[in-house]
N, C-alpha and C positions, 0 to 999 in steps of 0.2 A: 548507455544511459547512466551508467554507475559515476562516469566520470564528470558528467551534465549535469545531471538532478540529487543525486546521492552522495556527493563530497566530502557533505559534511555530517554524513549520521554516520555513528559508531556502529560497527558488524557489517556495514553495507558499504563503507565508502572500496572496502580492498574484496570485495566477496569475489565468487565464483560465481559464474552465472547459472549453475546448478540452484547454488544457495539463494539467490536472487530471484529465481524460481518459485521454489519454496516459500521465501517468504513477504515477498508481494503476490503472488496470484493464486495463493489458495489463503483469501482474505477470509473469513468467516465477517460476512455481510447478507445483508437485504435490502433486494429492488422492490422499492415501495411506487405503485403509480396512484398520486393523487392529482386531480384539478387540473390535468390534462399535462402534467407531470411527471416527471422519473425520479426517484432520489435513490441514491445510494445511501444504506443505514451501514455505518461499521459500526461495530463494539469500540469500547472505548478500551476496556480492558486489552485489547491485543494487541502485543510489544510494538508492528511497525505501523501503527494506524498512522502518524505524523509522516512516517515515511512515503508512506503510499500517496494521501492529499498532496503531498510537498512535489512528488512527480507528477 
């Protein structure tokens, strides 16, 4: 995935998949269901929010 989607963001293009781990999928988010709808709410504040959309 790293080498596909992750290229080009800084800390993530060379990571370990440990770290990769860590900091895509323990996102600090909320599944919101509206109007027959799912959304996913990220923080804006959290370093790889760009990164994660961008995969």
């Amino acid at each position: 995935m790293r080498l596909l989607a992750l290229h080009g963001v800084d800390g993530l293009a060379a990571a370990e998949p440990g770290t990769m781990r860590f900091r895509l999928y323990h996102l600090p988010a909320c599944l919101a269901d509206h109007a027959r709808r799912r959304w996913l709410r990220i923080e804006r504040t959290w370093p790889w929010a760009k990164a994660f959309t961008t995969c």
